[in-house]
C-alpha atoms as one frame of an Amber mdcrd trajectory, in Angstrom:
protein
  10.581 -19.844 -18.087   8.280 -22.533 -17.113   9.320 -25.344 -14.857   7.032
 -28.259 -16.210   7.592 -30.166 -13.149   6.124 -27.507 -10.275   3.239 -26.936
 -12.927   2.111 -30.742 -13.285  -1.805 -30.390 -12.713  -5.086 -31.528 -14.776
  -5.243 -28.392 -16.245  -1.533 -27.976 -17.415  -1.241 -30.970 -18.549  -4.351
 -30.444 -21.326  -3.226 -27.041 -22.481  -1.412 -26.281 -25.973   2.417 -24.736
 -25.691   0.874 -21.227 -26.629  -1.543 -21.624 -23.656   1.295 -22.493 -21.133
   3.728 -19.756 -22.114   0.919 -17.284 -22.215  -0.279 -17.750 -18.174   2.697
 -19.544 -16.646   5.656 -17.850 -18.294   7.867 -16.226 -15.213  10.907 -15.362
 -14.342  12.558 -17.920 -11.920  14.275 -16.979  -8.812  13.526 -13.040  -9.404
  14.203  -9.759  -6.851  13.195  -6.520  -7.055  14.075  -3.899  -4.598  13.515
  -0.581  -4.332  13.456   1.898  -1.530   9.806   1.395  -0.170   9.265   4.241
   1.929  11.683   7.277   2.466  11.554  10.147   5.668  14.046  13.051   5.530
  14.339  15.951   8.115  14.295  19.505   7.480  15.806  21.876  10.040  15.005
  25.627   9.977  16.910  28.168  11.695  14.339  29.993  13.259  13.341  29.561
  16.608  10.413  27.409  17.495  10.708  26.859  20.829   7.636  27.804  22.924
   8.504  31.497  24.324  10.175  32.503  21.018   9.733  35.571  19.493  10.337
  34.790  16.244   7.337  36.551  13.731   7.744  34.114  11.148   6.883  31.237
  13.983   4.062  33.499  15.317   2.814  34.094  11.971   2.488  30.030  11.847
   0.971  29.292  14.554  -1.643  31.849  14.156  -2.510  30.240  10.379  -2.582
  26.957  11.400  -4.370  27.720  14.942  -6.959  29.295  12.736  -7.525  26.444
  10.409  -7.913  24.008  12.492 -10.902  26.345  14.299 -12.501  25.888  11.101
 -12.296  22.198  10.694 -13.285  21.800  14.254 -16.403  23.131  13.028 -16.966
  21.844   9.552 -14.977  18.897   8.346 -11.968  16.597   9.703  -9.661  18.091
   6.781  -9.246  21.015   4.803  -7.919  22.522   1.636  -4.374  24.027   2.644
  -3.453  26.610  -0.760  -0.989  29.595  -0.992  -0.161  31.310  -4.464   3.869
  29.828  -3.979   1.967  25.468  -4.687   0.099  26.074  -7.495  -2.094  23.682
  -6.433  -4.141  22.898  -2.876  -2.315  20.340  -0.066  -4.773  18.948   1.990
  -4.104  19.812   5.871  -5.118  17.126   8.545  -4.775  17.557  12.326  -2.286
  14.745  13.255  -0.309  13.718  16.342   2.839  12.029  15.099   6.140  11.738
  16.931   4.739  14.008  19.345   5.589  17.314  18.536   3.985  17.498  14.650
   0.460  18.487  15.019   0.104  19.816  11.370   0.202  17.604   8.028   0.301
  19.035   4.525  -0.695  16.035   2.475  -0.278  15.361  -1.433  -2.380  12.081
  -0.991  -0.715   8.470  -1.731   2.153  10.816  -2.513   3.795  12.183   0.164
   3.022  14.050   3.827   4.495  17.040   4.969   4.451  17.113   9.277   5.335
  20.397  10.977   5.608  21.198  14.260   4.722  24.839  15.467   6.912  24.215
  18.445   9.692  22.266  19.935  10.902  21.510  22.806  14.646  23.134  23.859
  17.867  21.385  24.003  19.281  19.297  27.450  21.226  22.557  28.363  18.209
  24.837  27.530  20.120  26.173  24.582  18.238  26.093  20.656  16.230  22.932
  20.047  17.763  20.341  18.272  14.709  18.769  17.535  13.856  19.317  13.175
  10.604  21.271  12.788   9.525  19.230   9.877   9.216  15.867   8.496   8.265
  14.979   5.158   7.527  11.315   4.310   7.419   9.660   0.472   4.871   6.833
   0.502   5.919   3.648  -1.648   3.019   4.539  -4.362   5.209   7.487  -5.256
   8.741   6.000  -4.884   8.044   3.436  -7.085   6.449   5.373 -10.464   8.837
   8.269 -10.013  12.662   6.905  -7.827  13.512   8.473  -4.771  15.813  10.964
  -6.246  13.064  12.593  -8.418  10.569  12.138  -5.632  12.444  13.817  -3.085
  13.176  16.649  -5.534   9.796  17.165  -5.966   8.606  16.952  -2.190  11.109
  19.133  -0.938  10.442  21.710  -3.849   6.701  22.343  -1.856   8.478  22.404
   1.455  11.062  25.281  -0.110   7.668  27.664  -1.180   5.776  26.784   2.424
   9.009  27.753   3.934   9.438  31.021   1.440   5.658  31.778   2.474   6.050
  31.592   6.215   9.257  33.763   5.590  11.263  30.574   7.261  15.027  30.155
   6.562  15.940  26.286   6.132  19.544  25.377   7.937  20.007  21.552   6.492
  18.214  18.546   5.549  18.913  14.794   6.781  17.657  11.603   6.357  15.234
  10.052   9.129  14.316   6.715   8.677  14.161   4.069   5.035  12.854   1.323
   4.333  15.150  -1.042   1.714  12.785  -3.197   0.582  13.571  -6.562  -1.943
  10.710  -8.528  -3.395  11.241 -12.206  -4.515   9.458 -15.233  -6.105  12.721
 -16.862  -4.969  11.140 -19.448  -2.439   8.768 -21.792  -3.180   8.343 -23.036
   0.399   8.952 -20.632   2.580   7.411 -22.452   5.301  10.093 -24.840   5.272
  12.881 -21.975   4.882  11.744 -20.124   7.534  11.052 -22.419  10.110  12.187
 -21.357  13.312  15.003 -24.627  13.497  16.195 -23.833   9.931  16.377 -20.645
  10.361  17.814 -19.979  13.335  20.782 -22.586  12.353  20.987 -20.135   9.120
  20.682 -16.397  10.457  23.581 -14.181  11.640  23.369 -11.242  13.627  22.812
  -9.521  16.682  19.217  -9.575  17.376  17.888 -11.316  20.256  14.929 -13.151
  19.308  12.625 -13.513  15.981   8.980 -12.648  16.169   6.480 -15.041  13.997
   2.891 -15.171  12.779   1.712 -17.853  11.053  -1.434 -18.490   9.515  -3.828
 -22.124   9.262  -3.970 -23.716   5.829  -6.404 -26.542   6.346  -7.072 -28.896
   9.052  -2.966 -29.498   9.410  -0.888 -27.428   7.599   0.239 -23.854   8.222
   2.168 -20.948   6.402   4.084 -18.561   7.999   3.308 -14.748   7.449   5.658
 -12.865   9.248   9.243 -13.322  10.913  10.494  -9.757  12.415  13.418  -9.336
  14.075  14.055  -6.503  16.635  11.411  -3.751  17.618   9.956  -0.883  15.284
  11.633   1.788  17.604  15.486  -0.005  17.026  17.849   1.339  14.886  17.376
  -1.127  12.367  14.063  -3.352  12.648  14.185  -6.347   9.782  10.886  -7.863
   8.238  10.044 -10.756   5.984   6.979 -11.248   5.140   4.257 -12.343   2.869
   3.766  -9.101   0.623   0.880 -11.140  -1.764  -1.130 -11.373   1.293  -0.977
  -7.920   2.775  -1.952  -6.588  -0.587  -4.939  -9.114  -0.829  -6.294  -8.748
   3.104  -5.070  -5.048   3.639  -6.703  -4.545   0.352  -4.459  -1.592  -0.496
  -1.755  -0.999  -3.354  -3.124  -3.328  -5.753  -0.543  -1.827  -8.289   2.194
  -4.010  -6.917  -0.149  -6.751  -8.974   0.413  -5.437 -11.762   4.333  -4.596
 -11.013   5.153  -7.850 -10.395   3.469  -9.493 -13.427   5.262  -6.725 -15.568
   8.565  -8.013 -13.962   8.284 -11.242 -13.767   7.545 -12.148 -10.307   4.183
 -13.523 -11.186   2.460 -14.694 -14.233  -0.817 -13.908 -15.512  -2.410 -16.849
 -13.879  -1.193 -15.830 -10.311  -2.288 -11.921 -11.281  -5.545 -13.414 -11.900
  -6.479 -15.363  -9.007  -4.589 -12.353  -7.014  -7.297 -10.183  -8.230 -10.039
 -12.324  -7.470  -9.149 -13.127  -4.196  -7.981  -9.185  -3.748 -11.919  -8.550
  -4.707 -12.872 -10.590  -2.127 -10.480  -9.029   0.474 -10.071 -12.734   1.025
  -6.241 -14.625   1.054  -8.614 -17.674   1.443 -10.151 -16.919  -1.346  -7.148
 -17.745  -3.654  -8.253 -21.762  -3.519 -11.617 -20.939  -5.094  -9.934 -18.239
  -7.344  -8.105 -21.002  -9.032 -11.330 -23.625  -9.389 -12.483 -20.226 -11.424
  -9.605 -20.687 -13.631 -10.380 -24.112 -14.337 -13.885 -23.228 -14.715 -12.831
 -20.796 -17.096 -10.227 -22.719 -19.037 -10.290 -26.108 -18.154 -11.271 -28.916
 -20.921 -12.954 -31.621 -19.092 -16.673 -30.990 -19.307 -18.100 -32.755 -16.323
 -15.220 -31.426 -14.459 -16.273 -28.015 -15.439 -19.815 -28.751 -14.250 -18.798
 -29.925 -10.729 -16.347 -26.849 -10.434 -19.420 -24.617 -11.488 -21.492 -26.154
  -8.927 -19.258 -25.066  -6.123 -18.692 -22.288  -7.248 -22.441 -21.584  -7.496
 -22.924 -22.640  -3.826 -25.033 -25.876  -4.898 -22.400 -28.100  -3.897 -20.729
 -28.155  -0.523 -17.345 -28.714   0.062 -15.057 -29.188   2.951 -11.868 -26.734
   3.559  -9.424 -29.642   2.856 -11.015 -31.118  -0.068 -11.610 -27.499  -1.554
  -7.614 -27.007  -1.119  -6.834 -30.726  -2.649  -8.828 -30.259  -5.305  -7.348
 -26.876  -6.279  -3.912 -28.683  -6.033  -5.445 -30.904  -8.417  -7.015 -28.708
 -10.646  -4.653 -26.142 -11.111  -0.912 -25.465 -11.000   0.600 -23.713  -7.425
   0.989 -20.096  -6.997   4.210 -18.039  -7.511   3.764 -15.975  -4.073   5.888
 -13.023  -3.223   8.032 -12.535   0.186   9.166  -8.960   0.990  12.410  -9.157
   2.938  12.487  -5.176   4.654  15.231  -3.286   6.143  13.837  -0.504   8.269
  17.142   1.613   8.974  16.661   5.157  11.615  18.509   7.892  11.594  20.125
   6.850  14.553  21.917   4.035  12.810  22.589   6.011   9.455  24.034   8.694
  11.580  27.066   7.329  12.058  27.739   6.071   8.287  30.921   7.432   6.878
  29.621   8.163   3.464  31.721   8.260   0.113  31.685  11.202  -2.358  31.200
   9.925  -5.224  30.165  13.125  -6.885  30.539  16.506  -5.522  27.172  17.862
  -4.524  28.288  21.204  -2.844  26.086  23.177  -5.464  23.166  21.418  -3.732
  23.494  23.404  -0.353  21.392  22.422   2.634  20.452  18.825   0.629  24.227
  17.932   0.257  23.682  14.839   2.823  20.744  13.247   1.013  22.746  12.975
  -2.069  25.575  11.934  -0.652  23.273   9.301   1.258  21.546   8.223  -1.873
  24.967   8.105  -3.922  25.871   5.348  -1.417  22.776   3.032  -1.407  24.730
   0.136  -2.725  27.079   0.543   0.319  24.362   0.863   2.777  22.340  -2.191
   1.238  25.908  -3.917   1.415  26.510  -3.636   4.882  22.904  -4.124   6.358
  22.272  -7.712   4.037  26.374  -8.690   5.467  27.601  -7.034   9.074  23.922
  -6.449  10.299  22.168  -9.659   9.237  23.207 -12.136   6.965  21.667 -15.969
   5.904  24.190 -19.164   5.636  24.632 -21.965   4.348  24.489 -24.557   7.490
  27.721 -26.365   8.443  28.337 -27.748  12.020  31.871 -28.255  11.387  32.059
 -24.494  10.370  31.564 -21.597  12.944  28.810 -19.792  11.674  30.083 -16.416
  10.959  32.506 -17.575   8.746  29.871 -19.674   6.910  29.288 -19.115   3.336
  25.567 -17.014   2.326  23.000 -19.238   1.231  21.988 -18.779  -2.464  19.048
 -17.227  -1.506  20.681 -14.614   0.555  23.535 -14.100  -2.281  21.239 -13.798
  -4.846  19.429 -10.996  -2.645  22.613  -9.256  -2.786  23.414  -9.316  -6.167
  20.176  -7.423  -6.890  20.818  -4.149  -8.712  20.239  -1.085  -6.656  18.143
   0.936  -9.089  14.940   3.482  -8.654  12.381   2.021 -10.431  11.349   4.997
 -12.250   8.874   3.942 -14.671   7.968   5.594 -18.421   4.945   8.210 -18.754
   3.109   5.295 -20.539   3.790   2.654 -17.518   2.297   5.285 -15.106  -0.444
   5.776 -16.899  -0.991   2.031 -16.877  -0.452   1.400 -13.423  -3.046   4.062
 -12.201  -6.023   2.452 -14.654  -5.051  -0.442 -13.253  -4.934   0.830  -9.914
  -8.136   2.332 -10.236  -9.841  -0.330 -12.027  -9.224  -3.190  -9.602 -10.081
  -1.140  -6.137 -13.538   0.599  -7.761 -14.249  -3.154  -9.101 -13.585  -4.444
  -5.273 -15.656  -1.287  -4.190 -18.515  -1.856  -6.330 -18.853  -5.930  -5.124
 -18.971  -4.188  -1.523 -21.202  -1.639  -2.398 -24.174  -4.491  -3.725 -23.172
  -6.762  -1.274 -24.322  -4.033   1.288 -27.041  -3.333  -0.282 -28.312  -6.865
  -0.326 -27.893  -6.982   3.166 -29.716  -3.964   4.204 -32.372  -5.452   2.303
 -32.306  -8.432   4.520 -31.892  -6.291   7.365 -35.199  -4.189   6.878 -37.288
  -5.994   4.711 -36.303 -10.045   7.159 -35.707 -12.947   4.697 -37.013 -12.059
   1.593 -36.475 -13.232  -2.966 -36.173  -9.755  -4.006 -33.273  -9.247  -6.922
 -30.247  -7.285  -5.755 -31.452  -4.820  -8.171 -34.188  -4.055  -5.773 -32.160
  -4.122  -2.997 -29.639  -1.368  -4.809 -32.976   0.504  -5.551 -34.450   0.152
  -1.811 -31.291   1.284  -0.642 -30.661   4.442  -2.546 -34.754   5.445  -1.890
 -34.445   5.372   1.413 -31.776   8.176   1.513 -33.465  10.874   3.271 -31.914
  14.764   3.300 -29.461  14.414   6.530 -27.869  10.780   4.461 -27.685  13.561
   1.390 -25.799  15.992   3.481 -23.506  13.466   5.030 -23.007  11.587   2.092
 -21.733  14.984   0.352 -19.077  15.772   3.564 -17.907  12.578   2.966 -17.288
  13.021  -0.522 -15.351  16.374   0.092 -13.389  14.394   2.657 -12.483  11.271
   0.211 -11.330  13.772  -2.652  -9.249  14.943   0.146  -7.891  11.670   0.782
  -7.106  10.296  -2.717  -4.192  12.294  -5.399  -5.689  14.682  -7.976  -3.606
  13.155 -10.320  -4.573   9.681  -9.977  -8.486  11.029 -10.734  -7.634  13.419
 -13.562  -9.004  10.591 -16.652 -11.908   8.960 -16.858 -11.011   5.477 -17.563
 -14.067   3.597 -18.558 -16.642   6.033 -19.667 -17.685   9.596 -19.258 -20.992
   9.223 -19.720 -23.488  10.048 -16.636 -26.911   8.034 -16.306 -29.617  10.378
 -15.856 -32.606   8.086 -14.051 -36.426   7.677 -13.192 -38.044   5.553 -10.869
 -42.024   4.933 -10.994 -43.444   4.511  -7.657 -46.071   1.550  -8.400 -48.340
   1.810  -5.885 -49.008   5.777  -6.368 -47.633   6.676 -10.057 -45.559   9.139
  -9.163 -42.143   9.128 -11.234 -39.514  10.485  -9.497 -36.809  11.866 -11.374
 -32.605  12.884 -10.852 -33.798  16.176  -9.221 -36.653  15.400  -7.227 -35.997
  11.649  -6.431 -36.000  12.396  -2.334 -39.409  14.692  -2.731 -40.672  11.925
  -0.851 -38.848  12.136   2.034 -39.306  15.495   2.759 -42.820  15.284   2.562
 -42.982  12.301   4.765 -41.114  14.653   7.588 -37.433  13.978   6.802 -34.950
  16.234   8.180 -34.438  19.324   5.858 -30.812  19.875   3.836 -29.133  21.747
   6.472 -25.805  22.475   3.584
């Protein structure tokens, strides 16, 4: 649906019906919500305390002790394989929550945390502290559904444990994060403002944390509104999730998500992915002038956009955003409204059996937790914090919800388990947007080493690229190759397995002009060495 009114611009107003419905269609007043990220406890009955005796526990520590010798010495993460995966976990040295020292990673999927010991009990009896922690990152929750992703997490905790010869007691939640996503507001800056808002909210928390952000010479949006601490029970956030994706310049999937949903239209996904290629939020403004450049009718128009664009014409920070606002229709932007719920608070639900789940033994309570999502979304968006309608006449925790907050809670509570075909297209995308924003970075660098070594200078970039990679001696080889073990580490097999452009490699020459030497693939840093460059210690 398009809303001719919020669209009104130079550039609406010239395009055909076919034009309009194919970049502005969107679905009004839209949430999604999913459960972002997901932490579940497993508790094994073998003692891990630190005098224990235990020869599984031993036999733990001594692995891991000896590992971690070994990356000490070569590299800040290693390969972590035993015949019961199938595949290789990478293992990290971490400190988290104090006591887990050891991660198993399946990268952008999901962590595995243990901890070789733990502390005892108040009375000195068996810890009640869980030896491991396994966390489901939101890339994973939201191809696959947390049922099926904490089926498959828990299935490599099961063979670690079977390796180590460790017997598992139960499994519990630890901490989730209910997430919805909405187009709902178009000014949140008026929604959220600390008078409205406080006349509208209901709860218990004491104060409301905000960041806001300039816009201009005079106007200002607001980023973030948190209520509570990150350590409560339940810590609430609402916050500009098109921003965090543009200037954290991570999950650029959630792009793509949204336009396949409806929460933005393929104009907004466009100047997103600009503006996420520029790591820039501010960016967006001149994002849109290139959508007029590209599709706007007005010839001199065109010119004058193409001139800024180009750098040849200057143009103030208000004037750039009122001509944008001119130019071009507003964005759709996306708020994240967050529910971060500990096990402390979940503790105590009293949760409803809707299906017997007996059969699934130590995991009983995380189906019987999931089974009651609705109920749990229920209570936290009503008894825990609610938005009204404001009425003085009315006391207001007997006001009516806003429409905004009932339509939040008429969202269905689904997994958003996508088909094998939508995963396949979210990862090209994936990939295809961050090694676009990589290679920008990568030139821009380049250019400025030039500057750096060479002072102010009218070489092409293509000579700057070149100077760069010919000045690579044998220790930049040698690092450059650790580092390349170390980022295979960090990203998911999975996501690499196709090629998705080309598989073709470009096997180079480079003529050295003053001496005529060509330097080929294989002996392109001959130079170096011969000019005294450290030799290839691999």
């Amino acid at each position: 649906m398009i809303e001719e009114n919020i669209y009104k611009c130079t550039l609406f107003e010239n395009m055909s019906p076919e034009d309009k419905q194919f970049w502005f269609d969107v679905k009004q007043k839209k949430f999604l919500h999913n459960i972002d990220t997901f932490y579940y406890s497993v508790k094994f009955k073998n003692d891990f305390r630190s005098m224990t005796k235990d020869e599984s526990v031993l036999r733990l520590r001594k692995f891991f002790e000896h590992k971690y010798n070994y990356i000490r010495e070569h590299f800040d993460t290693d390969d972590f394989y035993i015949p019961q995966l199938g595949r290789s976990l990478v293992l990290k040295p971490v400190t988290f929550s104090r006591y887990y020292t050891v991660c198993l990673s399946c990268p952008e999927y999901f962590d595995i945390f243990l901890a070789p010991v733990v502390p005892k009990a108040a009375d000195g009896g068996e810890s009640v502290t869980c030896e491991c922690i396994v966390q489901i990152r939101s890339y994973m929750l939201w191809q696959f559904g947390v049922k099926d992703c904490f089926e498959n997490s828990y299935d490599y905790v099961k063979r670690i444990a079977e390796y180590f010869r460790l017997e598992i007691d139960f499994v519990q939640e630890n901490r989730v994060d209910y997430c919805w996503h909405t187009n709902y507001l178009r000014d949140p800056e008026t929604f959220f403002a600390p008078d409205n808002f406080y006349k509208m909210r209901v709860d218990r928390f004491k104060n409301a944390t905000y960041v806001t952000n300039k816009v201009g010479a005079e106007d200002y949006e607001i980023d973030y509104v948190a209520l509570g601490r990150r350590s409560d029970k339940v810590f609430i956030r609402i916050y500009q999730k098109t921003r965090e994706v543009i200037e954290q310049n991570y999950k650029p999937w959630f792009l793509l998500i949204w336009q396949m949903n409806g929460l933005i239209n393929r104009y907004d996904k466009y100047v997103y992915e600009k503006a996420y290629e520029k790591r820039s939020w501010h960016y967006r403004f001149m994002a849109r002038l290139e959508f007029y450049r590209e599709y706007g009718t007005d010839p001199s128009m065109v010119d004058y956009v193409s001139r800024i664009l180009s750098g040849d014409l200057a143009i103030e920070e208000n004037d750039l955003i009122r001509l944008a606002n001119k130019l071009t229709p507003p964005l759709n932007y996306v708020i994240n409204i967050e529910f971060q719920t500990m096990r402390r608070h979940s503790k105590s639900y009293d949760l409803v059996s809707f299906k017997d789940h007996r059969n699934k033994g130590e995991t009983k309570r995380i189906y019987d937790y999931l089974d009651n999502r609705k109920i749990i979304t229920d209570y936290l968006t009503d008894k825990v914090f609610r938005l009204t309608k404001y009425d003085p006449d009315i006391e207001k925790s007997r006001r009516e919800m806003c429409p905004f907050w009932a339509a939040l809670r008429r969202t269905r509570c689904m997994d958003m388990k996508m088909t094998p075909e939508t995963v396949k297209l979210v990862r090209i995308y994936n990939r295809k947007l961050s090694s676009s924003a990589m290679q920008k970075r990568f030139v821009n660098a380049a250019v400025t080493l030039g500057l750096y070594i060479r002072g102010s200078n009218a070489d092409s970039p293509i000579q700057d690229c070149f100077e760069a990679l010919l000045r690579m001696n044998d220790n930049d080889i040698h690092n450059a190759r650790r580092y390349k073990t170390k980022k295979l580490r960090q990203l998911n097999a999975d996501e690499l397995a196709e090629v998705f452009e080309t598989d073709q490699i470009h096997r180079f020459s480079f003529v050295d002009e003053d001496s005529g030497i060509l330097y080929d693939y294989d002996n392109l840093f001959l130079r170096h060495s011969q000019e005294g460059g450290a030799p290839d210690d691999d």
